[in-house]
C-alpha positions in Angstrom: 98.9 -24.4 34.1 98.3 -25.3 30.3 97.2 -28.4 29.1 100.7 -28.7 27.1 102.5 -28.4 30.6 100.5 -30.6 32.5 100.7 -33.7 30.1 104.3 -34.5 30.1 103.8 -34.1 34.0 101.0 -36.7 33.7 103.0 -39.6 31.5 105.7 -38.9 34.0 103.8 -40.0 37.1 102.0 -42.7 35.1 105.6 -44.4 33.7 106.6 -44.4 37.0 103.8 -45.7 38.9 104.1 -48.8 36.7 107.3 -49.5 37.2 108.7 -52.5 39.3 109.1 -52.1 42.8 112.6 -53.9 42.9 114.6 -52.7 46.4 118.2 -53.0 46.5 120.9 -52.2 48.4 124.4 -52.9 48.1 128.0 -52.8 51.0 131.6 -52.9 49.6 134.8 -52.5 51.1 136.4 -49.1 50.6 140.3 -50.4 50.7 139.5 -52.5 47.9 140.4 -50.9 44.3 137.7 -52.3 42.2 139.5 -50.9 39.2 141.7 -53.7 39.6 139.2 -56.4 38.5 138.8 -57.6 34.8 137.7 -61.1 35.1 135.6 -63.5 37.1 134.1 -66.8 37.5 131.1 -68.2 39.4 131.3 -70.7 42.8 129.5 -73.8 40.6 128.7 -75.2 43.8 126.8 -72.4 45.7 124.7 -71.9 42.5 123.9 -75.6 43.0 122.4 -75.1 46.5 119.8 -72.4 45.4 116.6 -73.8 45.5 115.4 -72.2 42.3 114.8 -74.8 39.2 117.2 -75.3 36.7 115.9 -73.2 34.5 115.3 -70.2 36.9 119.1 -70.5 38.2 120.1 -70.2 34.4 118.1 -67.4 33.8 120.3 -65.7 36.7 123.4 -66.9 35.6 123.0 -65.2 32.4 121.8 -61.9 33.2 124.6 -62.0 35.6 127.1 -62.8 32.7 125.4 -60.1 30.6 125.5 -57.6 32.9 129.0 -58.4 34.0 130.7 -58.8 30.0 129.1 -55.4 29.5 130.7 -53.6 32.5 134.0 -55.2 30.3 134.7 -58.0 32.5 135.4 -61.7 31.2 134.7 -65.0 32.3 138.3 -66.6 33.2 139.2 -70.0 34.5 141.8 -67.6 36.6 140.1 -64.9 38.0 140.1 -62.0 39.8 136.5 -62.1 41.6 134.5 -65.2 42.5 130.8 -64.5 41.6 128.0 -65.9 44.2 124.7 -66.4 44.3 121.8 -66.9 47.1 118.2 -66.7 47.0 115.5 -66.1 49.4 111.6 -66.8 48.6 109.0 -66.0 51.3 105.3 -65.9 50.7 103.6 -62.9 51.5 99.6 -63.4 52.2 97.1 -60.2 52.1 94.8 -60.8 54.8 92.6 -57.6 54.1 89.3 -59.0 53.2 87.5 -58.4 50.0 83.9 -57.7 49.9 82.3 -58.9 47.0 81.7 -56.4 44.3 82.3 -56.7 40.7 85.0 -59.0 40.9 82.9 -61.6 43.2 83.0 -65.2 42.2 85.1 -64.2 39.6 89.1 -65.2 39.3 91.1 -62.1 39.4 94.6 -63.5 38.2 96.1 -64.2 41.1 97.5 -67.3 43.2 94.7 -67.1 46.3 93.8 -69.4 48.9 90.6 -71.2 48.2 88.4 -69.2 50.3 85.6 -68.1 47.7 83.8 -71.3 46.0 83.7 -69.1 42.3 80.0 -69.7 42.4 76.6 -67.8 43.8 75.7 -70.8 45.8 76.3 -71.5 50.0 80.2 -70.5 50.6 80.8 -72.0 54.6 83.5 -68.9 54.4 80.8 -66.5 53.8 79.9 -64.1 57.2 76.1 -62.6 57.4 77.3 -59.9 56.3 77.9 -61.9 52.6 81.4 -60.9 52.4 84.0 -63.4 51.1 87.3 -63.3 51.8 90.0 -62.4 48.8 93.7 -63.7 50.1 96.1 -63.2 47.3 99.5 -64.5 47.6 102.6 -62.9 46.7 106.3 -64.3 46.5 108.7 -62.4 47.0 112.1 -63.1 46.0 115.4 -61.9 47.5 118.3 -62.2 45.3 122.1 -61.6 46.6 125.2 -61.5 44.6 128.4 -61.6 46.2 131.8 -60.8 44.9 135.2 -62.2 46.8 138.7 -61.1 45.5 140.5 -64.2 44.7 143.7 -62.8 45.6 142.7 -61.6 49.2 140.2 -64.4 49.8 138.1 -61.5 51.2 134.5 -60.3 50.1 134.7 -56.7 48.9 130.9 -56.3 47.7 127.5 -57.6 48.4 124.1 -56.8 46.4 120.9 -57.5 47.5 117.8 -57.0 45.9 114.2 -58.0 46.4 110.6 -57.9 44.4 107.8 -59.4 43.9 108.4 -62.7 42.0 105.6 -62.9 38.8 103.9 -66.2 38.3 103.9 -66.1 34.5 107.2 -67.4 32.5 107.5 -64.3 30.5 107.0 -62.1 33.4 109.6 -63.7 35.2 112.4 -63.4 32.4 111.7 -59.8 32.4 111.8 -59.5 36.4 115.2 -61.4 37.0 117.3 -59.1 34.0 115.7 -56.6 35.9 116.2 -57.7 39.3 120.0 -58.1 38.0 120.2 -55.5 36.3 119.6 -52.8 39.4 121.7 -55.1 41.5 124.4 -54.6 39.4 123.9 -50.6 38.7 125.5 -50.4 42.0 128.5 -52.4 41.0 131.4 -50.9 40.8 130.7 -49.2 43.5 131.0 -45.1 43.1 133.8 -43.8 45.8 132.3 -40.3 46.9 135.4 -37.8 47.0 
């Protein structure tokens, strides 16, 4: 294989290897015609219950509201759908060991429990062996959005997705229109024929 051929292979698998790993999966009711529904509004008091900060729920709201106005659906006091929203965080801890190395005593960007003292001195953590345990912690974040035809009273799609929840602010913008963003590609949902 040439060198010309191989590259384009080679950016592919890189792009996509540094993608997020967002997971999503998404349940509708087939009787319901989803070409029906133009506007929407969100359950204010189920957004209230979500134990996200203010400013976190906001940041979901909107991206919601983006998403949604560019599918061509408004925001009505009336409406055909009732938008809600849960959320799910769980801490995820990595219990393999790390060993020292290059990275020892050093902080490596992550959240971790304080197992390593960040110095060369006497670590009660440490084995014989001189190893130091390394237990990063990772929050992941399950996000659902639920749709329920006014008209019906009856739920005719659920969303779910879930991903790793960043620690830094800018990070975290990004995740949640993403997070959204692949939640709602699956909305309306795509009858197979």
């Amino acid at each position: 294989m040439s060198a010309t051929k191989f590259i384009p292979i080679l950016l592919l698998f890189m792009l996509s290897s540094c993608g997020s790993s967002i997971k999503v999966n998404s349940d509708f009711d087939e009787s319901a015609d989803f070409s029906q529904y133009k506007t929407y509004s969100f359950n204010k008091s189920g957004i209230d219950r979500i134990q996200f900060s203010s400013l976190d729920k906001k940041k979901i709201l909107e991206s919601i509201e983006t998403k949604l106005v560019k599918k061509g659906m408004t925001e009505s006091e009336k409406p055909d759908l009732i938008v809600y929203v849960s959320t799910e965080e769980k801490k995820k801890v990595d219990k393999s060991p790390y060993y020292g190395g290059l990275l020892h005593g050093m902080d490596v960007g992550k959240e971790s429990y304080p197992m390593d003292s960040g110095y060369y001195g006497y670590n009660p953590y440490w084995s014989y062996w001189g190893d130091s345990p390394y237990a990063p912690i990772e929050i992941e974040g399950t996000l659902f959005i639920y749709f329920l035809d006014t008209a019906k009273n009856e739920l005719i799609w659920l969303g779910k997705g879930v991903g790793s929840i960043p620690h830094s602010r800018s990070k975290k913008v990004a995740f949640v229109n993403d997070l959204v963003e692949t939640i709602l590609m699956q909305f309306p949902p795509v009858l197979a024929k």
